[in-house]
Structures are given as structure tokens and as C-alpha cells.
Wavefront OBJ file of the C-alpha trace (Angstrom):
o trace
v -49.887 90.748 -15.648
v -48.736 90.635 -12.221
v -46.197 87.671 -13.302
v -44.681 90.994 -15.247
v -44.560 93.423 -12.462
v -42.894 90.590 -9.956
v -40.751 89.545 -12.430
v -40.066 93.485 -13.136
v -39.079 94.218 -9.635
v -36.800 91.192 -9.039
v -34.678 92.206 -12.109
v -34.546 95.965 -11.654
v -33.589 94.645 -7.737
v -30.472 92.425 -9.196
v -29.265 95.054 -11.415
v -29.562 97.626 -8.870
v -27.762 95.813 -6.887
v -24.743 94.981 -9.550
v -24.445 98.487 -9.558
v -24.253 99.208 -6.497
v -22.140 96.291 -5.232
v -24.473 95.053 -2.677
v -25.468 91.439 -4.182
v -24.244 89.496 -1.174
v -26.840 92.233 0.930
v -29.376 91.365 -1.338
v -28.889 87.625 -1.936
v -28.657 87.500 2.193
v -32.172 89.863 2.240
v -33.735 87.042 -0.482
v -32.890 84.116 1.358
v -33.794 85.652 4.836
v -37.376 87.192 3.174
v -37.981 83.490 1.918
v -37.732 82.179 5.228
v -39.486 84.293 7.302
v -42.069 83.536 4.519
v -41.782 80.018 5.431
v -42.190 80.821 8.977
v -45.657 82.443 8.585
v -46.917 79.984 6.348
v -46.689 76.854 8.659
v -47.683 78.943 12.148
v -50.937 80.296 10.064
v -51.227 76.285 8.756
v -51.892 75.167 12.137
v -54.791 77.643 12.437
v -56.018 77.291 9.102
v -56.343 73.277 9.913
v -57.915 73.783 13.242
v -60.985 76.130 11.952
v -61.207 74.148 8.674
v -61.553 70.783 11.062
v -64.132 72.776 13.641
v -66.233 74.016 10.638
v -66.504 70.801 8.907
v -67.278 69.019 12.737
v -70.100 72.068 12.622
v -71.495 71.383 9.401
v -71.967 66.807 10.060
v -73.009 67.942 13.483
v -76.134 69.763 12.339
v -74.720 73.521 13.768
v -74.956 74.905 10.571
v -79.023 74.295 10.691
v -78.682 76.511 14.052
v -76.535 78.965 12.682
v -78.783 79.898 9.495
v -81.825 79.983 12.506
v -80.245 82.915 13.989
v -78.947 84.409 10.848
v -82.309 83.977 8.466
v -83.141 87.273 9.235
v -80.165 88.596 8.166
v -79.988 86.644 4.556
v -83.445 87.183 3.731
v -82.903 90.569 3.808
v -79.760 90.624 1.797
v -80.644 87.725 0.048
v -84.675 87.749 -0.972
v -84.549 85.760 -4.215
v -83.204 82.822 -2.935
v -84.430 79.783 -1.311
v -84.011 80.036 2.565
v -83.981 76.474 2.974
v -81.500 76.107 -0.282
v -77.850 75.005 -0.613
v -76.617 78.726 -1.768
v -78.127 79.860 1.434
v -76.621 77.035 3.625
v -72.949 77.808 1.946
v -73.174 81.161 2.658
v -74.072 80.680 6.244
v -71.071 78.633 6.707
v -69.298 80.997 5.404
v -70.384 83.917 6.921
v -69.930 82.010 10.253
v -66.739 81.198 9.146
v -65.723 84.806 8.933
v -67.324 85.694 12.131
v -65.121 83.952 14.153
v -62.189 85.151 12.240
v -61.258 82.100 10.337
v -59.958 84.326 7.592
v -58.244 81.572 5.365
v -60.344 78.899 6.523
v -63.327 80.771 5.193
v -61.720 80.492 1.832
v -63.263 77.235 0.662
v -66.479 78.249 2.226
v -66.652 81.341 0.275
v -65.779 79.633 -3.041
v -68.376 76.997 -2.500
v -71.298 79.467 -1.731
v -69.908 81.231 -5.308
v -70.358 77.844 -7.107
v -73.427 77.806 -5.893
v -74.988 81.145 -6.568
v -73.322 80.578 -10.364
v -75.312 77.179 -10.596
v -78.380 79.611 -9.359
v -77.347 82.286 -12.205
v -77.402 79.723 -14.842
v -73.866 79.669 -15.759
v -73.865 83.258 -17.222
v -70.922 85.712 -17.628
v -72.496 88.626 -15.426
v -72.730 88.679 -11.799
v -76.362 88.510 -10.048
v -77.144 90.691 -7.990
v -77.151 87.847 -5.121
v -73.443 87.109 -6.240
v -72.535 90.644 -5.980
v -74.161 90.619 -2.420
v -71.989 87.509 -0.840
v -68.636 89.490 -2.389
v -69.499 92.074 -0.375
v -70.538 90.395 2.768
v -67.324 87.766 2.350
v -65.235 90.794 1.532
v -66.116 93.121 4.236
v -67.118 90.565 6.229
v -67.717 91.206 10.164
v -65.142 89.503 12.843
v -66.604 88.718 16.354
v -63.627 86.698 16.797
v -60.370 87.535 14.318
v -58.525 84.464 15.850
v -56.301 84.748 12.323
v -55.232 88.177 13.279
v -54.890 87.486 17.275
v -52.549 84.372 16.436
v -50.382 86.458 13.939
v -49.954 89.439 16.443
v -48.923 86.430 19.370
v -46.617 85.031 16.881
v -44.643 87.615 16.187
v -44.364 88.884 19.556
v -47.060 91.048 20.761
v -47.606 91.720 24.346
v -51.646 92.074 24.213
v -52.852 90.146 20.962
v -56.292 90.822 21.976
v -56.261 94.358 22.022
v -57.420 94.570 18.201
v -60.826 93.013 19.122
v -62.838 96.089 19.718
v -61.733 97.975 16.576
v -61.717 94.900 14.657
v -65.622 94.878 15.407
v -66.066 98.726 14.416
v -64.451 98.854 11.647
v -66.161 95.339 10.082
v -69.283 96.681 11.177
v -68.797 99.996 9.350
v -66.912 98.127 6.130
v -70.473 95.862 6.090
v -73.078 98.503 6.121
v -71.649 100.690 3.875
v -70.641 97.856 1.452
v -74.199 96.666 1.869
v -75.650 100.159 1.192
v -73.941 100.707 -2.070
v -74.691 96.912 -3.696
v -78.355 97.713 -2.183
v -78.522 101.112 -4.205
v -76.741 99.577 -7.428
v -79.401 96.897 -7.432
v -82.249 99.467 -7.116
v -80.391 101.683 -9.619
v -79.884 98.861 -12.292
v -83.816 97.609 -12.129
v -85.330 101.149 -12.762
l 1 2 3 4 5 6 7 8 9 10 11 12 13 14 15 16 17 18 19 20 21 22 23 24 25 26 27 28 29 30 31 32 33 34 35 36 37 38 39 40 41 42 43 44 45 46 47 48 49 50 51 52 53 54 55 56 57 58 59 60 61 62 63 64 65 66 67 68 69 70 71 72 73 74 75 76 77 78 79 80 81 82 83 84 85 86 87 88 89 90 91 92 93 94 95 96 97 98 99 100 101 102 103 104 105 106 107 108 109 110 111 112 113 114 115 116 117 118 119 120 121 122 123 124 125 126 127 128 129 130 131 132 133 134 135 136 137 138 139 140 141 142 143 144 145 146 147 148 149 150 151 152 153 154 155 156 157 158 159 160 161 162 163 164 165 166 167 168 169 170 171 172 173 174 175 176 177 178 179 180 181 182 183 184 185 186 187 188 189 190 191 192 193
């Protein structure tokens, strides 16, 4: 479907601009979009690389074991069916220490992992557990003690205090989490009465 709506706008854009005799404006505005497009794809590589490197140095290094220490609290009470000790658990440690520190893409593979693993859990079936439902919300509105993705975009492109975005980047993940939290909480109550 949303090969239809791109495909939509970039013909409605060319005959627009037939019309309107602006095609060399709007060939110049295509190649210079596809560029800068190329330009914030390699300077968010670099990034990407570094906390996808650190993360998998964390996980052979044994951090992860320290990491779901201090954060068993936390996924036994969002997480109570499953096995604290268990891979599910351990993937989505690493990736909600992933997301802490703001590795936003890096996290990706994390997340996806810790999915698999919850589906293996859920027997392969076609509806969400509740436990899946849980880590969508978590990854999704995940909190950010560090967004080093967002401080790096904001130096790249120019910005004279990239750092200034850490105190309301903790507010409002802290806000997004609890009330994202609450409402998977009170749909899992809802759907076992």
C-alpha cells in the first residue's frame, strides 16, 4: 500500500510540475533531496556501527548478566510469566539497554531478536501474548538515559548545544513508558476477566 501512495506522490509531483514549467526546479529538488539522504545515512552508519560493536563487546563480556541484575526487578514485573534466567528475558535486556543509552537503530536487531524469541515462547501462533505486546511497548516507548542517536544528528547538522535535548528526552520517555505500560497492564487484566 504505501508503494501506491509514494508512487502516487512522485507522479502527481512530475505532472504538477509539467504544468507548471518547473521540472528543472524539481529534477534539481530530487537530486539534491537524494543526497542529503545520502548524507544522513552514512553520518548515522558510523553510530549505528559503534553501538552495534559496544553491545555485542557487552554481551561476550558477560555485562549483559549485570545489566538484567539491576533490571530483574523491572522485567519481573512487566514480564511475570517468563523465565528470569531465560533467553527472551536476556534479549530483552539487551535491548532495553540498548535503548537506554540511545542506540536507537542499533537497538533494532536487539528488538527483533527478543520478538523471535517471545514468538518461539508463544508457540508460533498468529496472536500476540500478552508478554509480546509488553516488549512493543517498552521497545516502542522506550526510555533514553543517553539519546546519543539524537545528540549526533542535532551536532551534524549544525546545532550549537546538542545536549540540550537530554532532560526532556528523559521526561517525555518516562511519561511515553508509564502510560504505555498502564494501558497494556489494563488490556491484559481486561482480556483475562
Amino acid at each position: 500500500m504505501l508503494n501506491y501512495i509514494w508512487g502516487f506522490m512522485i507522479v502527481i509531483s512530475i505532472v504538477v510540475s509539467l504544468f507548471t514549467g518547473k521540472v528543472e526546479e524539481t529534477a534539481a529538488g530530487a537530486a539534491e533531496g537524494a543526497a542529503a539522504a545520502i548524507e544522513s545515512c552514512i553520518s548515522l552508519l558510523g553510530i549505528m556501527c559503534l553501538w552495534t560493536g559496544l553491545a555485542k563487546i557487552g554481551e561476550k563480556a558477560g555485562l549483559i548478566r549485570v545489566f538484567a541484575k539491576i533490571l530483574r526487578p523491572i522485567t519481573r514485573l512487566l514480564f511475570p510469566r517468563l523465565d528470569p534466567n531465560g533467553k527472551a528475558v536476556n534479549s530483552i535486556v539487551m535491548n532495553m539497554v540498548a535503548n537506554l543509552f540511545g542506540m536507537g537503530n542499533a537497538a533494532t536487531p536487539l528488538g527483533i531478536k527478543a520478538l523471535g524469541e517471545l514468538n518461539r515462547l508463544n508457540g508460533g501462533r498468529h496472536t500476540a501474548s500478552d508478554e509480546m505486546c509488553m516488549f512493543v511497548v517498552v521497545n516502542t516507548a522506550s526510555i533514553q538515559l543517553l539519546p546519543t542517536t539524537l545528540i549526533s544528528m542535532r551536532q551534524a547538522w549544525g546545532s550549537a548545544s546538542p545536549g540540550e535535548v537530554i532532560v526532556p528526552v528523559w521526561i517525555v520517555s518516562i511519561l511515553a513508558v508509564c502510560a504505555g505500560v498502564t494501558v497494556a497492564k489494563l488490556f491484559e487484566r481486561r482480556r483475562r476477566l
